[in-house]
C-alpha positions as CSV (number, residue, x, y, z in Angstrom):
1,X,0.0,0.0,0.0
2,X,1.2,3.5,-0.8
3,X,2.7,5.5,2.2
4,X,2.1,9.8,2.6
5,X,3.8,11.5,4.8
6,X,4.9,8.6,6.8
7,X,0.9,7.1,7.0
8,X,-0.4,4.3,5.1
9,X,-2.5,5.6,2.2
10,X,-5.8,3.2,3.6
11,X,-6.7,3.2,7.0
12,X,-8.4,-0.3,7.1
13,X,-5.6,-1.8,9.6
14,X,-7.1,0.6,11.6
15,X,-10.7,0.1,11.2
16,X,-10.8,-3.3,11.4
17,X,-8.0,-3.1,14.4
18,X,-10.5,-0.2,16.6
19,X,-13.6,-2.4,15.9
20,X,-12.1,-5.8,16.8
21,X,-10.7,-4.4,20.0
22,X,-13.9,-2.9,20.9
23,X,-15.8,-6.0,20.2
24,X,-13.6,-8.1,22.5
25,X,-13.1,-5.7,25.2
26,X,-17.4,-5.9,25.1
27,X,-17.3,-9.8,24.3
28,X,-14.9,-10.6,27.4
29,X,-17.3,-7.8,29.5
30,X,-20.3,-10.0,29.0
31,X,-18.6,-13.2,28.7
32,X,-22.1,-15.0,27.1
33,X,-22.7,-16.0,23.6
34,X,-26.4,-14.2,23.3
35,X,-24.8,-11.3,24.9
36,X,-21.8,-11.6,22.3
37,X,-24.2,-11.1,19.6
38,X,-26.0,-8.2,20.8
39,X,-22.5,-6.9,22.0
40,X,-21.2,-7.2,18.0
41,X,-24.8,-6.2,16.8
42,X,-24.3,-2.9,18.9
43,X,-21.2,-2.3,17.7
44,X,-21.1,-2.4,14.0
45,X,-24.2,-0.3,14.5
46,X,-22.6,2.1,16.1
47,X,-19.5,1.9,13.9
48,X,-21.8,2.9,10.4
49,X,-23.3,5.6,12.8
50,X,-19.7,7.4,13.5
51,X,-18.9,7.1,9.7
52,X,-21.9,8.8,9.1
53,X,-21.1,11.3,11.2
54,X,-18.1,12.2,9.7
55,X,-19.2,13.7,6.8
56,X,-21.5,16.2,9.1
57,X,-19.2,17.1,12.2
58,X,-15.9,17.2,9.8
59,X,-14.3,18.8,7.2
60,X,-11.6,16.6,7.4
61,X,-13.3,13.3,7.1
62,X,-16.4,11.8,4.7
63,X,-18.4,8.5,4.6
64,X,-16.8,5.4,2.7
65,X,-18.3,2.3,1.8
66,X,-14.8,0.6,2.3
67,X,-14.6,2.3,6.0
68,X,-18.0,0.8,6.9
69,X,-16.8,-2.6,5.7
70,X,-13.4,-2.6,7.8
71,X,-15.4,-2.2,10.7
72,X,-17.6,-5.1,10.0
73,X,-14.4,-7.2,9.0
74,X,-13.2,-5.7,12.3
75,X,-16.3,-6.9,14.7
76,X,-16.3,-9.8,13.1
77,X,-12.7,-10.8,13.6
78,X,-13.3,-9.4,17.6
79,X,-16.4,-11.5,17.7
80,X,-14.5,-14.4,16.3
81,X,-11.5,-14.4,18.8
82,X,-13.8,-13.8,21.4
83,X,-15.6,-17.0,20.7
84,X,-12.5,-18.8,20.5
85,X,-11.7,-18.0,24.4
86,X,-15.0,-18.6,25.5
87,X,-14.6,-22.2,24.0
88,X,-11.0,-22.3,24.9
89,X,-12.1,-21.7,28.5
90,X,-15.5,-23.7,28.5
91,X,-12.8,-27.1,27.3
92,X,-10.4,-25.9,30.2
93,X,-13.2,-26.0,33.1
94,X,-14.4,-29.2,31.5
95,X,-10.6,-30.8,31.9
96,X,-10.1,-29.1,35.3
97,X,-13.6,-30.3,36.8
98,X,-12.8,-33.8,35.6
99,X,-9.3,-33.8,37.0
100,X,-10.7,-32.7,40.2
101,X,-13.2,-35.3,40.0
102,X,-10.2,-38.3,39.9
C-alpha cells in the first residue's frame, strides 16, 4: 500500500484493528454467547453511525463504503476471537472439573 507522509494511504488496519478491539473488550465484558451477539450487533451499529457522522461534524473526514466494511471485518474478527476464548475456556473448566473429580 502506498505511504504519505509517513501514513499508510488506507486506514483499514485501523478500522478493522478499533472495531475488533472494541468487540472483545465488550465480548470478554459480558462473557455469554447471546450477549456476544448483541455486544457485535451494537457495535457495528454504532460503527456505520460514527462514519456517518463524519461527513456532518468534519471537514476533514467523509463517509466510505470501504470504512463501513473494515469495521464489520473488524467486529467480526473481535467476535471471532472472542468466541474462541469462550470455547478455549469452556474445554479448560471441563478438563479441570474432571481432573478434580479423579
Amino acid at each position: 500500500s502506498a505511504v504519505r507522509d509517513g501514513l499508510p494511504e488506507s486506514d483499514l488496519v485501523v478500522h478493522v484493528g478499533v472495531w475488533a478491539v472494541a468487540v472483545i473488550l465488550a465480548g470478554v465484558a459480558v462473557w455469554s454467547w447471546w450477549r456476544l451477539v448483541l455486544a457485535a450487533v451494537f457495535t457495528f451499529t454504532a460503527s456505520v453511525f460514527i462514519e456517518a457522522a463524519q461527513d456532518l461534524y468534519t471537514d476533514t473526514r467523509s463517509v466510505e463504503i470501504d470504512d463501513v466494511v473494515a469495521n464489520g471485518l473488524g467486529v467480526a474478527a473481535g467476535s471471532a476471537l472472542v468466541a474462541l476464548l469462550y470455547l478455549s475456556w469452556s474445554a479448560a473448566s471441563i478438563v479441570a472439573d474432571s481432573a478434580r473429580r479423579r
